[in-house]
N, C-alpha and C positions, 0 to 999 in steps of 0.2 A: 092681377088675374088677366088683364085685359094685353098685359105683355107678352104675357104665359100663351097662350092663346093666337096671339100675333107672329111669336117665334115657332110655332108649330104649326102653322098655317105657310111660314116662309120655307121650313126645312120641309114640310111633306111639298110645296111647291117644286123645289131645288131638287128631291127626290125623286119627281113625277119626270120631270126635265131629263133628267140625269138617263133615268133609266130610258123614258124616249128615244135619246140621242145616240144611246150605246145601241152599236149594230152587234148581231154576233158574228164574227169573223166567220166567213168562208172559205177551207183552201183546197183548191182544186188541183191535183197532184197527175201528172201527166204517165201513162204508164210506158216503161223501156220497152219499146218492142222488138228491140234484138235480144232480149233478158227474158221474156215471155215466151210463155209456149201455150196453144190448145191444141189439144188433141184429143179427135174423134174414133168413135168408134160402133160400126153402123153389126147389125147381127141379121143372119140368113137360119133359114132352117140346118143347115147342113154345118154353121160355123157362123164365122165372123171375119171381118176386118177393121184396120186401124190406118190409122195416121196422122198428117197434121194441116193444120192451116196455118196461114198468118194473119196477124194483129193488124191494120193498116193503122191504125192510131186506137185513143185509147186513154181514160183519164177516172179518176175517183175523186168523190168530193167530201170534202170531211167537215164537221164543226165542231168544233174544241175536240179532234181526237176521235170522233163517232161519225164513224161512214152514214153519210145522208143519201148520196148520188151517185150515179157514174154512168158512164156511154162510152161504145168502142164501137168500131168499125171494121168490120172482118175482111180481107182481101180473097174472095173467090176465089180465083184465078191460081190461088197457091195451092190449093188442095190436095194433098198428094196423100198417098197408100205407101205403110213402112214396114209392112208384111209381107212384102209381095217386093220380087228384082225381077230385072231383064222385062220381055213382053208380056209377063202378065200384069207384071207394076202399071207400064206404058199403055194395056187395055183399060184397067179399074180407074185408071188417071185419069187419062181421056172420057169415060163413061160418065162417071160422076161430073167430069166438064160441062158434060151435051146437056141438050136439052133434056133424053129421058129424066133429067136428076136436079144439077141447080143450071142449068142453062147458063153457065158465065158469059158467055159472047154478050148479051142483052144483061146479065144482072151481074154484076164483074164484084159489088160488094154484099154482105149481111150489116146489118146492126141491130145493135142492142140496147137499149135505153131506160133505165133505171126510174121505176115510178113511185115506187115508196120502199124503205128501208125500215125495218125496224129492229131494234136491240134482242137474241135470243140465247146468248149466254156471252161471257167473256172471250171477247176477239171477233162472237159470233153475228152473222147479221142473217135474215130471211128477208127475200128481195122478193119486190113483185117489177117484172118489166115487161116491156114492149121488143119482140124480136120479131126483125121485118128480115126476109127471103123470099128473092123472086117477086119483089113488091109489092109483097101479101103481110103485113102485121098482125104478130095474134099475144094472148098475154102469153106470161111463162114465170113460174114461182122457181126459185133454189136459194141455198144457202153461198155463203163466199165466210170465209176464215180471213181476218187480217192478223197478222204476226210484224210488226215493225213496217219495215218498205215492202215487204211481201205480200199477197194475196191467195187464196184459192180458191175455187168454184168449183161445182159440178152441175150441167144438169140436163136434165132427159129433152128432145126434143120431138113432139110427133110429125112427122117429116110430110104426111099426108094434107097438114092442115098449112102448107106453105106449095101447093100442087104438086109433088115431087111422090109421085103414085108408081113408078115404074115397079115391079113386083114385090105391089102391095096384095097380098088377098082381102085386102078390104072393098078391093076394084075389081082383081080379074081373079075368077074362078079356075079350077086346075090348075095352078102352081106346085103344086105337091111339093116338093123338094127345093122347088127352085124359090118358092116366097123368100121375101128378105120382109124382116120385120120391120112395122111404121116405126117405132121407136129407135133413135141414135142415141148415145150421149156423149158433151162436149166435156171435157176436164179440161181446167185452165188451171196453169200456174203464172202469176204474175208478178212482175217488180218496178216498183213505180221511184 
């Protein structure tokens, strides 16, 4: 008995150990950002516009297979309008540059920072993260789709709660026509 007893005291030791020692692998997958695209798209009373930005880097992390994390880093500066040619493209371009909007000159990148992931159906994930603009951080919840090396996201952004007010009528009063709504949204596709 006193064997019996002894051998099960060594194997649930050897158990204890074992599983102490195993880490769960981390792998943190870099995203292509010439293979990536986001693209926004901001609404006015009278219509909308679109465009794009770019990735400046960019990564997801995964364990055994199951998106855990990720962070990207948005390049400002690239912001462009895909609705619009000639000098109205080069006004909306420039606009959303200045300060009325995201001020590039002083805030040149965005990011985004992934605080908790959790499992919402098959492939599916609901994210809660940290997106900083104009070096303002506030939370932001969406989903992201992975498919193999692929990704997708969408999600709303209220542009008021990063200072970015220029016709907001949540600020100035008589806009009639000309308000542009707080609300944008980002859609990404990604490939890592």
């Amino acid at each position: 008995m006193k064997k019996i007893i002894k051998k099960l005291a060594i194997l649930t030791l050897v158990s204890v150990f074992t599983v102490s020692f195993t880490s769960i692998e981390k792998e943190k997958k870099e995203i292509k950002t010439d293979k990536s695209e986001v693209v926004w798209k901001g609404y006015k009373v009278t219509g909308s516009h679109e465009g794009t930005i770019d990735i400046k880097s960019g990564s997801l992390v995964f364990e055994r297979d199951k998106l855990t994390g990720g962070e990207f880093v948005i390049d400002m500066t690239t912001i462009s309008s895909t609705d619009l040619e000639g000098e109205y493209k080069g006004k909306l371009d420039g606009h959303l540059k200045s300060d009325d909007f995201f001020g590039v000159v002083n805030h040149p990148t965005a990011k985004l920072v992934f605080k908790s992931v959790t499992v919402s159906g098959k492939n599916a994930y609901d994210v809660v993260g940290d997106l900083t603009i104009k070096n303002k951080t506030n939370p932001v919840n969406f989903k992201i789709s992975i498919y193999g090396n692929k990704a997708t996201a969408s999600l709303k952004v209220d542009r008021t709660k990063y200072d970015v007010r220029y016709g907001s009528s949540s600020f100035f009063d008589g806009l009639k026509d000309k308000a542009i709504y707080d609300e944008f949204d980002l859609i990404s596709d990604l490939e890592f």
